[in-house]
C-alpha positions as CSV (number, residue, x, y, z in Angstrom):
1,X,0.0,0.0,0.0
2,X,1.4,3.8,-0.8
3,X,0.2,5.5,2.0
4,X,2.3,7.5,4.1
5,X,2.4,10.8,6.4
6,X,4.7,13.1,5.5
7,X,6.3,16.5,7.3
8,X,4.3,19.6,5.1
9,X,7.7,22.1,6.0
10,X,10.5,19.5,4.6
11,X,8.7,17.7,1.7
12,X,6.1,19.5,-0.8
13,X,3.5,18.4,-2.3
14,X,0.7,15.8,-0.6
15,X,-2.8,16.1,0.7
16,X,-2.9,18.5,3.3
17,X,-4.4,17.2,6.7
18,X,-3.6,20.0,9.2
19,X,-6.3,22.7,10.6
20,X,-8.3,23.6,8.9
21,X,-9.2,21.0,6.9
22,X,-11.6,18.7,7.1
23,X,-9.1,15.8,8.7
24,X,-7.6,18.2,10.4
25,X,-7.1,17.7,14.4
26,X,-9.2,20.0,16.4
27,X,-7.4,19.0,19.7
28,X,-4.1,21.2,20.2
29,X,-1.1,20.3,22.2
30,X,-0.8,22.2,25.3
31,X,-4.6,23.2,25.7
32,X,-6.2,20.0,25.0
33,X,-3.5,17.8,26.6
34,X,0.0,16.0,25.1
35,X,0.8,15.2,22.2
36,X,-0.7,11.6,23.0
37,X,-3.5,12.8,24.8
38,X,-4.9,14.7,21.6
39,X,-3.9,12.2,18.9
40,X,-6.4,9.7,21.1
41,X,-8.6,12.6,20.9
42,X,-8.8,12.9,17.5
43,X,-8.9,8.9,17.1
44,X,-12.1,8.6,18.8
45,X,-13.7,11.7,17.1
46,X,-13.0,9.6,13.9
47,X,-14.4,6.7,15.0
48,X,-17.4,8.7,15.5
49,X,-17.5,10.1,12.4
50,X,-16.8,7.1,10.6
51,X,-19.9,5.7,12.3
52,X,-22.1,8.6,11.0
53,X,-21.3,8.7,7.9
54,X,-20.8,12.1,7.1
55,X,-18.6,14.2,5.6
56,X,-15.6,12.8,7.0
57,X,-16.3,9.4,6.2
58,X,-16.5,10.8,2.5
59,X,-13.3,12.1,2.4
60,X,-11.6,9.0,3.9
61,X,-13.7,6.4,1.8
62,X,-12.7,8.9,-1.6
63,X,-9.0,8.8,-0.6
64,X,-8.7,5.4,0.4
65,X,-10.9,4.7,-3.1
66,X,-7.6,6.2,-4.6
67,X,-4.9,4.7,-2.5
68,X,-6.6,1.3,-3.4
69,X,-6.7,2.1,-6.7
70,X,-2.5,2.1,-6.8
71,X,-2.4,5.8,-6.5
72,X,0.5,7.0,-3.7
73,X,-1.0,9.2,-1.4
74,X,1.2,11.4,1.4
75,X,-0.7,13.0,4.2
76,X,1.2,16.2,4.9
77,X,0.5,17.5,8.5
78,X,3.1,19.8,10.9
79,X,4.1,16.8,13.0
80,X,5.7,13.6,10.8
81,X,8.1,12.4,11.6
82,X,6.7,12.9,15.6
83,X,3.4,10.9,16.2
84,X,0.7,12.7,15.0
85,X,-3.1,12.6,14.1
86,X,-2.0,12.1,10.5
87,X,-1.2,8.1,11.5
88,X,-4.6,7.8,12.5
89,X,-5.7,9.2,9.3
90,X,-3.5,6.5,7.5
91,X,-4.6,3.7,10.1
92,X,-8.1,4.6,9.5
93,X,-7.7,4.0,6.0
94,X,-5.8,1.3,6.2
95,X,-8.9,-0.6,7.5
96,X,-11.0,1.2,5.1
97,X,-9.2,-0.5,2.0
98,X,-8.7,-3.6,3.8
99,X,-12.5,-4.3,4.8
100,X,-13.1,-3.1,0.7
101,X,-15.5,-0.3,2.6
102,X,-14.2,2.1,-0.3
């Protein structure tokens, strides 16, 4: 699979997946907790959104759509190579593609 998350200051190009777009993690280091603590944040919003079905679940079924379709995809956020809410994006789908949900 050609899915990866890459830093948006030291490589260009990619699908951008900071604030404020619509992957983009609302939870913010320092007021919302640690770095972990808002990356699990972020996690579970998705899961709820992914249960919705709204417009979030759109945009990861359409990119996953494309990364299953051989196309490389890099998620450019602030944070890679640091953990960040961009490796739940790429987890998420991961599963996506693997359960064919695209």
């Amino acid at each position: 699979m050609n899915l990866s998350v890459i830093n948006r200051k030291t490589t260009p190009g990619g699908i951008y997946i900071g604030r404020p777009s619509i992957l983009g993690n609302p939870y913010k280091i320092g007021r919302d907790g640690d770095r972990t603590a808002v990356i699990q944040k972020y996690r579970r919003g998705r899961e709820q959104e992914v249960q919705r079905r709204g417009a979030v679940w759109e945009e990861l079924r359409k990119l996953a759509a494309r990364v299953a379709s051989g196309e490389a995809i890099e998620l450019a956020c602030w944070c890679a190579p640091e953990p960040c809410h961009g490796d739940a994006i790429k987890s998420c789908l991961e599963w996506i593609i693997r359960e064919r949900l695209y």
